[in-house]
NUVOLUM-203955 format. One line per field, with one value per residue: x, y, z of N, C-alpha, C in turn. Coordinates in nm, 4 decimals, m for minus. Layout:
npx = X_...
npy = Y_...
npz = Z_...
capx = X_...
capy = Y_...
capz = Z_...
cpx = X_...
cpy = Y_...
cpz = Z_...
end
This chain:
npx = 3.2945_3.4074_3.3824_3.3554_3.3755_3.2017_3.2090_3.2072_3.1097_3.2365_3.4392_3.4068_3.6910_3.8188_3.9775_3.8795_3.6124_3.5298_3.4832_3.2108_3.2289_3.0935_2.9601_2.9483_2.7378_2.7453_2.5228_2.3175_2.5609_2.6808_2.7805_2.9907_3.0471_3.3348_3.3942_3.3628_3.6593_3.6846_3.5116_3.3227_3.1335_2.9236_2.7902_2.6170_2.5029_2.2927_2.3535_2.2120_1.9969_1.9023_2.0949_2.3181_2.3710_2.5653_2.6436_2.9632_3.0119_2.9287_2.9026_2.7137_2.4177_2.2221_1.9343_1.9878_1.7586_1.6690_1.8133_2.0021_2.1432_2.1623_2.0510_1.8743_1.8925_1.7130_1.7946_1.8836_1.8955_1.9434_2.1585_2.2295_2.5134_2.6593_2.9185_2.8718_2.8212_2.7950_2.7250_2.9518_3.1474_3.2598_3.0424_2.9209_2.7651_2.4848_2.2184_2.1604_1.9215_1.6957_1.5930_1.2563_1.1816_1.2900_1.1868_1.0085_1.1157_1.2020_0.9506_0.7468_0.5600_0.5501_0.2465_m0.1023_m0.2554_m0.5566_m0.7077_m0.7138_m0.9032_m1.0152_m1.2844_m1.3654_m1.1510_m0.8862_m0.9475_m0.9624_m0.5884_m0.2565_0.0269_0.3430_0.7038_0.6178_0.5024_0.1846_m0.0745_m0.3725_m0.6021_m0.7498_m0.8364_m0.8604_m1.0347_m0.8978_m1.0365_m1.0811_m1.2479_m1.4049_m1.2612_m1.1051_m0.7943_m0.4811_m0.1618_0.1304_m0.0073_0.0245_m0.1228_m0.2421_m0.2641_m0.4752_m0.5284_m0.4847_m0.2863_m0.0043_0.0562_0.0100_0.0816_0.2523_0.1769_0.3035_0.1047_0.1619_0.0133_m0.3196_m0.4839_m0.7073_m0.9368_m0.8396_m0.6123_m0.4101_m0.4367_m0.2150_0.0419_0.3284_0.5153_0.5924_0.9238_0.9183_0.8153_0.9048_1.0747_1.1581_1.2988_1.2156_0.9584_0.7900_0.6645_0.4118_0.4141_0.3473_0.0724_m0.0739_m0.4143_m0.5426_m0.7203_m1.0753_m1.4083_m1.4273_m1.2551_m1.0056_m0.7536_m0.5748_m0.3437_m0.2298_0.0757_m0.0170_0.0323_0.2316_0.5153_0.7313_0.8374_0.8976_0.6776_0.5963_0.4973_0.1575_0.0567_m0.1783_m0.2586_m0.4382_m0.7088_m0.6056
npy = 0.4430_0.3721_0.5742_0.5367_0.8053_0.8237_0.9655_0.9129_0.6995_0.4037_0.0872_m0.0674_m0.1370_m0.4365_m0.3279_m0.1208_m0.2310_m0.3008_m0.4589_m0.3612_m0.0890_0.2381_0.3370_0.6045_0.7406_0.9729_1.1786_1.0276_0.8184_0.5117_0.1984_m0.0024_m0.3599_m0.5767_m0.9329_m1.0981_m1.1557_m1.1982_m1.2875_m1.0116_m0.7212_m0.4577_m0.1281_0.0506_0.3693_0.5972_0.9479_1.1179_1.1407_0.8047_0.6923_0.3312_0.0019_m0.2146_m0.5574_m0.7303_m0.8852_m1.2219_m1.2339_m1.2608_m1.0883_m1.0397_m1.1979_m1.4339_m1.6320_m1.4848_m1.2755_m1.0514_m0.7478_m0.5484_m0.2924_m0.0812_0.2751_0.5283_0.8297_0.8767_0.6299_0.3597_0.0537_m0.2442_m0.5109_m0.8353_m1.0552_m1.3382_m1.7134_m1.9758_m2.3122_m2.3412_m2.1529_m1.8680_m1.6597_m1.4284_m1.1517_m1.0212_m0.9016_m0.7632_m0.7583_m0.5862_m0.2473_m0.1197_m0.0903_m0.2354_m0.4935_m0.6683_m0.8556_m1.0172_m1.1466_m0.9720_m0.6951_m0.3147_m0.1861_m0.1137_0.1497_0.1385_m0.0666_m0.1598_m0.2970_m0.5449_m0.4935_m0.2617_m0.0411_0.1427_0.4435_0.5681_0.6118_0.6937_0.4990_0.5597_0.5346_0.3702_0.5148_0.5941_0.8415_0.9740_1.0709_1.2810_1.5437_1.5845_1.4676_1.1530_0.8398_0.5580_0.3340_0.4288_0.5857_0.9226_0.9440_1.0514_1.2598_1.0683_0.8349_0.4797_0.2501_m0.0323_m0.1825_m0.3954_m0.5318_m0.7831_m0.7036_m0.6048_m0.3480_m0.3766_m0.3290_m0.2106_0.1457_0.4688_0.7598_1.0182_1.2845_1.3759_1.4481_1.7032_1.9271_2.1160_1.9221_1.6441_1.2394_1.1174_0.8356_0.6862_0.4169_0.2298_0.2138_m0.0244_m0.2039_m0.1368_m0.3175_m0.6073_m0.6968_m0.7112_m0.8373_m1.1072_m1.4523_m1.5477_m1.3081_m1.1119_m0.8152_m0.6386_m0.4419_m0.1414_0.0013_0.1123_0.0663_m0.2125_m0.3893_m0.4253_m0.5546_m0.8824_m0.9625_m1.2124_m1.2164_m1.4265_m1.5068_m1.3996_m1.4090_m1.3073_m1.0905_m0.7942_m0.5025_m0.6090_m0.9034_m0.9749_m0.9349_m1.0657_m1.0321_m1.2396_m1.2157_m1.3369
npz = 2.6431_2.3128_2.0381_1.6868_1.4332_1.1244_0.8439_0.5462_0.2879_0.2797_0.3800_0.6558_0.9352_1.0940_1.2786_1.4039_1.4590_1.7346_2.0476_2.1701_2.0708_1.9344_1.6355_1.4506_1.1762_0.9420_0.7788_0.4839_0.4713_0.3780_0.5099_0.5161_0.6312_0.6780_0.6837_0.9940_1.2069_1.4613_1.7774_1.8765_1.9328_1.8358_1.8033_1.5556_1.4873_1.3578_1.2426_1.0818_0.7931_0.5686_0.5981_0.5716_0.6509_0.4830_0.3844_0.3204_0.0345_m0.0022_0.2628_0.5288_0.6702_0.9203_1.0915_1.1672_1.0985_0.8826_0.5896_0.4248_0.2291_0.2561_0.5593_0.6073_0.7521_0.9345_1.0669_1.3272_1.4305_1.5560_1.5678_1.6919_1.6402_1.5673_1.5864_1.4015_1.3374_1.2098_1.2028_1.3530_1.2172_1.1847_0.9997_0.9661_0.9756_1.2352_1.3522_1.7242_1.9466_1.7687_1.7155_1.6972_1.4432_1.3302_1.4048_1.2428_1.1283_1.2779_1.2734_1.3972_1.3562_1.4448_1.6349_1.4061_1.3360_1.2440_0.9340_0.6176_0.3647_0.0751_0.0904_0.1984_0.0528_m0.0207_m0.1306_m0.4535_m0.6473_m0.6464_m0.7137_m0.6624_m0.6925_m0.4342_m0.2675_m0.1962_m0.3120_m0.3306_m0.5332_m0.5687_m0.3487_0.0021_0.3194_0.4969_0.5620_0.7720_0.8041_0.9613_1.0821_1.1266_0.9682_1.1016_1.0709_1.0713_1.1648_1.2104_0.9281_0.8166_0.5096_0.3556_0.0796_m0.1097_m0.2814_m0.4319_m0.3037_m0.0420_0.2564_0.5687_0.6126_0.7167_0.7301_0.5896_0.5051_0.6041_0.4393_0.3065_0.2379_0.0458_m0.0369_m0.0976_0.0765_0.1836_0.1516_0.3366_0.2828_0.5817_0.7533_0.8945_0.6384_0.4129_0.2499_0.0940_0.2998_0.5417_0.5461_0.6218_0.5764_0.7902_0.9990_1.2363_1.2783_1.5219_1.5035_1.6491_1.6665_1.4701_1.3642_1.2415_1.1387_1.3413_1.5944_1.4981_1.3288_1.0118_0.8025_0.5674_0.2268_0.0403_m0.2030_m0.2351_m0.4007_m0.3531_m0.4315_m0.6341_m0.5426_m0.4568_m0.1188_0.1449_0.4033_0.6754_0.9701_1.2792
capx = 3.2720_3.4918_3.2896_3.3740_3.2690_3.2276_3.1473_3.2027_3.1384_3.3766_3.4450_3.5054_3.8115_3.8444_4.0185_3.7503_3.5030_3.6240_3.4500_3.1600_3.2474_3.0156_2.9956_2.8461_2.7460_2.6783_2.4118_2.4079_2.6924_2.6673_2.8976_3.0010_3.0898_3.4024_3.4031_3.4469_3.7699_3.7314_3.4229_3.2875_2.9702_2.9004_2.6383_2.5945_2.3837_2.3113_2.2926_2.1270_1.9214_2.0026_2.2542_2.2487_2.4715_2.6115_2.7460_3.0432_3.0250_2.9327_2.8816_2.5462_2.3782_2.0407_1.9052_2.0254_1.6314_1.6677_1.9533_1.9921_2.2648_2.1610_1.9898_1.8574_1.8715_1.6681_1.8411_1.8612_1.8522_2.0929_2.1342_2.3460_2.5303_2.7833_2.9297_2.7623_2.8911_2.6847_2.8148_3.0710_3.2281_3.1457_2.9447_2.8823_2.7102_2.3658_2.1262_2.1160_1.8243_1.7171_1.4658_1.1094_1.1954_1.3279_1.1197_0.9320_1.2619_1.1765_0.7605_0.6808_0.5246_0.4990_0.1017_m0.1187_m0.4132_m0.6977_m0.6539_m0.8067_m0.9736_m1.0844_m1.4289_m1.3545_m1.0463_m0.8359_m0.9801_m0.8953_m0.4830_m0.1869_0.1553_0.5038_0.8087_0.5537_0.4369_0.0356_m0.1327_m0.4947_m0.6026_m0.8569_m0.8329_m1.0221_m0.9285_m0.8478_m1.1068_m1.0756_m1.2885_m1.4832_m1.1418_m1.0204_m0.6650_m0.3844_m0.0300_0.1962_m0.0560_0.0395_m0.2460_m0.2643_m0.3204_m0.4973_m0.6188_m0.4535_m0.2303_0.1598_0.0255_m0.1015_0.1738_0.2152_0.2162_0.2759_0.0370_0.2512_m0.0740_m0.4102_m0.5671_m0.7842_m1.0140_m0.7044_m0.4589_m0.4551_m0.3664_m0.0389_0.0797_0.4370_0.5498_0.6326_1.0638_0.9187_0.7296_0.9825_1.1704_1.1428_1.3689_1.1006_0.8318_0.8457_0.5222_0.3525_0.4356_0.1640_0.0673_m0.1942_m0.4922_m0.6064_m0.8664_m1.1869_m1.5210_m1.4897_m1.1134_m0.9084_m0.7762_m0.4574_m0.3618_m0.1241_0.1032_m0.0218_0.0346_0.3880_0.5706_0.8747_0.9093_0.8466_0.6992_0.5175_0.4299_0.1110_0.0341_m0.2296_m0.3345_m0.5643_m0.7085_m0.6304
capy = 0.3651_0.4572_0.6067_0.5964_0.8613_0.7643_1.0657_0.8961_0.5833_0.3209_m0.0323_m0.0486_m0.2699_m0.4794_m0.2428_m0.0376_m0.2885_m0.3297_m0.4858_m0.2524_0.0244_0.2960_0.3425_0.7284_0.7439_1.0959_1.1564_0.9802_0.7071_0.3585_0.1413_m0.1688_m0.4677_m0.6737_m1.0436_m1.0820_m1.1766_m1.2506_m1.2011_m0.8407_m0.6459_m0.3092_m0.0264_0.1619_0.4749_0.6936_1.0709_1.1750_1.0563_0.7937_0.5889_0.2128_m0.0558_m0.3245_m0.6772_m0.7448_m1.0133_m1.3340_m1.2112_m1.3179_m1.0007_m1.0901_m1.2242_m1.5893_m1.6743_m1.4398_m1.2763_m0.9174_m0.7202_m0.4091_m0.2400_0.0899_0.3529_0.6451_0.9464_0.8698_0.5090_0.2424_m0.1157_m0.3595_m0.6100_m0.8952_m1.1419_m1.4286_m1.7910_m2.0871_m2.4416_m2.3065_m2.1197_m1.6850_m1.6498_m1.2642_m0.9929_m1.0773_m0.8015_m0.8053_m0.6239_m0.4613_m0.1887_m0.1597_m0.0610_m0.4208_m0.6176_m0.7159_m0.9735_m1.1437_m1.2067_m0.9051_m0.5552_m0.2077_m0.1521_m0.0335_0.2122_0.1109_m0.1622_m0.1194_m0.4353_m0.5319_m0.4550_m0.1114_m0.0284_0.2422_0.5555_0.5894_0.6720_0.6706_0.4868_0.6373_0.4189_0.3419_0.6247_0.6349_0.9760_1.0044_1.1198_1.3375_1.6256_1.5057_1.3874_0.9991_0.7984_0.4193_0.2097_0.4924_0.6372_1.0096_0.9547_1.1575_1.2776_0.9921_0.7153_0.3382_0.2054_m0.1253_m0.2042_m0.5741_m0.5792_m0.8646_m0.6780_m0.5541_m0.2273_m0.4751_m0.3036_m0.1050_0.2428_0.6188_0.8784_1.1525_1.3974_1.2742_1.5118_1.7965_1.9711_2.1205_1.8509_1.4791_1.2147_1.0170_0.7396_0.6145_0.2681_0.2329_0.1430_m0.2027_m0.2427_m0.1036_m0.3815_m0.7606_m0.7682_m0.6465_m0.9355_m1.2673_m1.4769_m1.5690_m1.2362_m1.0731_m0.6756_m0.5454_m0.3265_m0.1493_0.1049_0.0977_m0.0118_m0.3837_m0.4027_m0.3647_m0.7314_m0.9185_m0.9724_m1.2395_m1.2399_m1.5216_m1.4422_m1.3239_m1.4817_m1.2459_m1.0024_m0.6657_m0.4136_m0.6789_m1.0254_m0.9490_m0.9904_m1.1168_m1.0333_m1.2886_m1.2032_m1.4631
capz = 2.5218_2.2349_1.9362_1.5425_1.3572_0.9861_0.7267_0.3671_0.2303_0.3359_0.4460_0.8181_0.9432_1.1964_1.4052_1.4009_1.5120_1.8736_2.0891_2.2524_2.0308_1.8739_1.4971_1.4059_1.0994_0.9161_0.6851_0.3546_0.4879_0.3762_0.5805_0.4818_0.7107_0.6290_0.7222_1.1325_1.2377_1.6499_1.8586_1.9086_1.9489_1.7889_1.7928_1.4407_1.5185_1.2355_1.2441_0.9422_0.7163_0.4283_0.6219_0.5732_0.6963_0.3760_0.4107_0.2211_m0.0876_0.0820_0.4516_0.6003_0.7418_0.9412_1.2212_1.2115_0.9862_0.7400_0.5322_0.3502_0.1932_0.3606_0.6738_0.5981_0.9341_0.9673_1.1418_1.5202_1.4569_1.5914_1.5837_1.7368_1.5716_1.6526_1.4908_1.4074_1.3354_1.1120_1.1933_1.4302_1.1419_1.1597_0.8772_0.8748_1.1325_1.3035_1.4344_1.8066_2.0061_1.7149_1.6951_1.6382_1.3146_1.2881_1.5185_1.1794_1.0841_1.4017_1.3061_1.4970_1.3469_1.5587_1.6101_1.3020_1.4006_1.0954_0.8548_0.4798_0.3306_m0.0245_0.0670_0.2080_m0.0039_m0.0128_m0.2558_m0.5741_m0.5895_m0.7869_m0.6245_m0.7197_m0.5745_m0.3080_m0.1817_m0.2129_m0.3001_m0.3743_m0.6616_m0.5330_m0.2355_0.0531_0.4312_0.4782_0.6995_0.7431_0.8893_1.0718_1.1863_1.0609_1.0565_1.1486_1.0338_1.2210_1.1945_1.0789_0.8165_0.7181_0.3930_0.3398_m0.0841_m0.1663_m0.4084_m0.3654_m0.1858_0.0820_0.3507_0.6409_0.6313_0.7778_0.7176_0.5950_0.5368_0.6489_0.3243_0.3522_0.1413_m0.0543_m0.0201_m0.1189_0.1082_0.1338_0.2916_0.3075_0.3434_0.6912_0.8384_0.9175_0.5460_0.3062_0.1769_0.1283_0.4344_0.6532_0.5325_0.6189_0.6049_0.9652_1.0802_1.2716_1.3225_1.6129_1.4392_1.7446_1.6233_1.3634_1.3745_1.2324_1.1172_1.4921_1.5324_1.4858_1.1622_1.0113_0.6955_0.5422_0.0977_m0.0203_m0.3210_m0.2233_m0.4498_m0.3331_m0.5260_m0.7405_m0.5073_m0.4183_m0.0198_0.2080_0.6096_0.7350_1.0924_1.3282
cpx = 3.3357_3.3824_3.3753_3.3187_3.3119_3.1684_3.1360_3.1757_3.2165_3.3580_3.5449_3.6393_3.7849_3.9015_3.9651_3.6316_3.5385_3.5064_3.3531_3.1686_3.1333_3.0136_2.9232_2.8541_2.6753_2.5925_2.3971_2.4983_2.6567_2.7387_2.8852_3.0687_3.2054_3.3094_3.4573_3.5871_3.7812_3.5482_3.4110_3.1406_2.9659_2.7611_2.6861_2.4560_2.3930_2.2362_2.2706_2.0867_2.0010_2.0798_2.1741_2.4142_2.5089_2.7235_2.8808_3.0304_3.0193_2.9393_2.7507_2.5949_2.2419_2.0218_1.9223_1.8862_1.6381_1.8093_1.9421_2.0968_2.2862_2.0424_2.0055_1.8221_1.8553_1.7239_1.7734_1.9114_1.9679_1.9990_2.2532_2.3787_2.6809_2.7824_2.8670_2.8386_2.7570_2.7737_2.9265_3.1649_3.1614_3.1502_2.9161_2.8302_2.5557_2.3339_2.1194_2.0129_1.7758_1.5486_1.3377_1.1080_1.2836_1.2666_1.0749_1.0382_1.2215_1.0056_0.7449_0.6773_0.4940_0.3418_0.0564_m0.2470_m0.5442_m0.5857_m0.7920_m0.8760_m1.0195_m1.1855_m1.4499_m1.2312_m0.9851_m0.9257_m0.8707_m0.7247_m0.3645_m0.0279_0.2865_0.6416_0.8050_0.5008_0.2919_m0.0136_m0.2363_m0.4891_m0.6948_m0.8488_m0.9616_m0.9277_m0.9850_m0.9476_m1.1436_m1.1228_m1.3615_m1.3564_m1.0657_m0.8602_m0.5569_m0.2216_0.0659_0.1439_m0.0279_m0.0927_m0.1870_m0.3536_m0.3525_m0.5900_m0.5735_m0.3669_m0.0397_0.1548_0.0114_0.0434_0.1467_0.2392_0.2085_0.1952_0.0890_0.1728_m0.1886_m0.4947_m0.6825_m0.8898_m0.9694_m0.6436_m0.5420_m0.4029_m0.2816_m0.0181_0.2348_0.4860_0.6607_0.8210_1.0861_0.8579_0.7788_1.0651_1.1055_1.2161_1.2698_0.9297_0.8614_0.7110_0.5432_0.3394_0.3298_0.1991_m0.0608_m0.2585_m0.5700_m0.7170_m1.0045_m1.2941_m1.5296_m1.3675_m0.9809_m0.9009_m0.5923_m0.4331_m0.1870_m0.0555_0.0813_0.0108_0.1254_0.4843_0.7587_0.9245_0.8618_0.8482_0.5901_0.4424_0.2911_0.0577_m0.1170_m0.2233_m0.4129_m0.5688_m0.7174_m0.6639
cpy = 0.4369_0.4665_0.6352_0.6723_0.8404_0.8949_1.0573_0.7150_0.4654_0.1549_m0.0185_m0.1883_m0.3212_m0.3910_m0.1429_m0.0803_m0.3812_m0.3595_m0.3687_m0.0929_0.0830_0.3214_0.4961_0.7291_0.9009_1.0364_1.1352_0.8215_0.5755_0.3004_0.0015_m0.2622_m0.5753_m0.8312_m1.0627_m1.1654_m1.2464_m1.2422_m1.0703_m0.8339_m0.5231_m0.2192_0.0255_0.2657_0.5868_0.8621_1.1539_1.0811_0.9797_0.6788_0.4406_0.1464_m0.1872_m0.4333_m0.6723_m0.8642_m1.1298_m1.3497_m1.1798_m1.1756_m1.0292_m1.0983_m1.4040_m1.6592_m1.5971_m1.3173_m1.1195_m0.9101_m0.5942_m0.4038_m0.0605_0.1672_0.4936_0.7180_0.9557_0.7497_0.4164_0.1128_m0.1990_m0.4615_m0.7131_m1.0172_m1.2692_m1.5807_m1.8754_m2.2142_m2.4098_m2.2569_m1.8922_m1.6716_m1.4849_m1.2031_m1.0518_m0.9350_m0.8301_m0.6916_m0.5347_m0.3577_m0.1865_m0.1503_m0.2125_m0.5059_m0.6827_m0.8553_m1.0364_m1.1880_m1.1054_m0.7416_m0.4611_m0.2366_m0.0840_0.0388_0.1699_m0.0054_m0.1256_m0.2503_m0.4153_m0.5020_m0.3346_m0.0761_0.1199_0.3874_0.4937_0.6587_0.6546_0.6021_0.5429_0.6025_0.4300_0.4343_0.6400_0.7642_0.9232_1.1157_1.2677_1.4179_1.5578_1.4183_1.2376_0.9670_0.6879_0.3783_0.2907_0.5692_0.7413_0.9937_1.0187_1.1689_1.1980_0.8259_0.5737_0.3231_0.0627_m0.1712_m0.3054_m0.5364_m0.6501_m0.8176_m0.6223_m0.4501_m0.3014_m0.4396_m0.2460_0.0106_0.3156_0.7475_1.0085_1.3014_1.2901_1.3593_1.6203_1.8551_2.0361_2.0536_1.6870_1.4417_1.1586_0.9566_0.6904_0.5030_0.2927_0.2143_0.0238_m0.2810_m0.2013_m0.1614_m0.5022_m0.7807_m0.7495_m0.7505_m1.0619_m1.3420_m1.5559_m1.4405_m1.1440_m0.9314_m0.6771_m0.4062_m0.2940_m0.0378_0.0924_0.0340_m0.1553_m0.3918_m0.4473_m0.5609_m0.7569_m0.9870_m1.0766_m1.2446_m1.3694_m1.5940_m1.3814_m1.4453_m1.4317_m1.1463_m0.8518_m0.5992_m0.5156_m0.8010_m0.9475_m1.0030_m0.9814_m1.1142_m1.0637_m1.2380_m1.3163_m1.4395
cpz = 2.4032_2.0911_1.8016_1.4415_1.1777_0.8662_0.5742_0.3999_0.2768_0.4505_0.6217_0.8495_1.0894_1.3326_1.5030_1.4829_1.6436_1.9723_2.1486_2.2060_1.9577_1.7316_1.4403_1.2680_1.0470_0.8190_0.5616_0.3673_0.4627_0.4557_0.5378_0.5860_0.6223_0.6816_0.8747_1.1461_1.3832_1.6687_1.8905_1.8591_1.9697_1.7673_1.6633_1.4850_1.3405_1.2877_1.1706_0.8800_0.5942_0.4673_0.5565_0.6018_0.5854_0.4273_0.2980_0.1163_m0.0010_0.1919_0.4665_0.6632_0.7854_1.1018_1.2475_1.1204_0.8903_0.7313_0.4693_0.3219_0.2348_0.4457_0.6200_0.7137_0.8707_1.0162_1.2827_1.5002_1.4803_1.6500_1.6613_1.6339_1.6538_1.5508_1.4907_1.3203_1.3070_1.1110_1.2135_1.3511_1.1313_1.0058_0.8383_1.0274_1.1450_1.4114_1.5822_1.8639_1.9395_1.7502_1.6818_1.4775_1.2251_1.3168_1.3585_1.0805_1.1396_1.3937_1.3712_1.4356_1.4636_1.5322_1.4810_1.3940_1.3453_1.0166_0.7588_0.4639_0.1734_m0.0380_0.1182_0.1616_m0.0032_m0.1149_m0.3604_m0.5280_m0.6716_m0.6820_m0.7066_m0.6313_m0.4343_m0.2694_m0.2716_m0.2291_m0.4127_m0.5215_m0.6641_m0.4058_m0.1173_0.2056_0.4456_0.5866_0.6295_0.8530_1.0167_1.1459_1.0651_1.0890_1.0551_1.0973_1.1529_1.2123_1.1298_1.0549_0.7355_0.6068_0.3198_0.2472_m0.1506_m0.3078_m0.3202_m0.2961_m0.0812_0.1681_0.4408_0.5758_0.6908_0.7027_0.6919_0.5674_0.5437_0.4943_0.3808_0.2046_0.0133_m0.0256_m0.0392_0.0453_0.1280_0.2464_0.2279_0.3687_0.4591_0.6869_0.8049_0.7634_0.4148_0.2055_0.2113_0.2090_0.5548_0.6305_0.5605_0.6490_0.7567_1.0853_1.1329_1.2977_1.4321_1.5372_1.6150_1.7730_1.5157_1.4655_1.3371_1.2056_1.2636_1.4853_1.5354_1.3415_1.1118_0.8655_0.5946_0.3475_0.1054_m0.1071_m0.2737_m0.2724_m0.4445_m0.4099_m0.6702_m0.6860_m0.4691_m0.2273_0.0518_0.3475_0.6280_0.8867_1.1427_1.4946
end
């Protein structure tokens, strides 16, 4: 399989995007997607943090239901893509097989462990472009469940926090604790109402939970997880 390695910035070409070919991206690298040209089907892997993959000006990037202008990739992370055609005309690039870290495009979140609720709500806490930290030293326990560095936490208070997240410290007696908006929960490309998560821990919370509340605008719509 022939592999491109990409270290700056830069619009890939057609020549580039060869059927079955690999795309490496270093750490940092945006990559931008022209407009397809033929049929083909490409892996982008990223190996460092940072990357992200950009449509070009008027090239559909998605999954055929919904649309973006970028795909942000974690360090490891690869996607497939292939070209993609709207009223027998190719329209732009289309996610194939993607990730868990995508599944949530298609209606479908990874598992959360605990889910919050307006009537057991998070602590007191201060957000800072997203990232949750308590205000107060003290370890994290939701819903009867201490939880752990690693863990998703859904967050259902009917306000724009209302996301997944990762547990990046669980808090301790010196230390707050922090949660960061999940892969799948980071962007309005990653919401789409109907989409359901699995809560599969707590005392009354554990459950299936569906997006049902989102206006759209991340960062300010406020959202809504009914259990269904």
């Amino acid at each position: 399989m022939r592999t491109v390695s990409i270290t700056a910035d830069s619009t890939a070409s057609m020549a580039d995007l060869r059927d079955g070919c690999v795309l490496a991206l270093s750490a940092g690298v945006d990559l931008t997607l022209p407009k397809p040209t033929g049929d083909c089907r490409v892996t982008v892997r990223a190996l460092g943090a940072n990357c992200s993959v950009i449509s070009a000006a008027g090239i559909e990037l998605g999954t055929g239901t919904s649309s973006t202008s970028a795909v942000p990739l974690a360090s490891g992370e690869t996607i497939d893509l292939y070209a993609g055609y709207s009223a027998g005309v190719q329209s732009g690039w289309k996610l194939a097989g993607p990730p868990a870290a995508h599944l949530s495009h298609l209606g479908v979140h990874a598992p959360a462990r605990v889910c919050t609720s307006g009537a057991a709500a998070l602590p007191s806490h201060t957000a800072d472009a997203g990232v949750l930290t308590a205000d107060a030293d003290g370890a994290l326990t939701i819903d009867g469940v201490a939880v752990a560095a690693g863990d998703r936490v859904l967050v259902n208070e009917a306000s724009a926090e209302s996301l997944i997240y990762v547990v990046t410290d669980p808090g301790a007696v010196d230390a707050p604790w922090v949660l960061t908006p999940a892969a799948d929960s980071d962007s309005a490309y990653d919401l789409v109402l109907g989409a359901l998560v699995a809560v599969y821990a707590g005392s009354a919370r554990s459950g299936v939970y569906m997006l049902t509340t989102w206006a759209g605008t991340y960062g300010t719509s406020a959202l809504t997880w009914t259990a269904v």
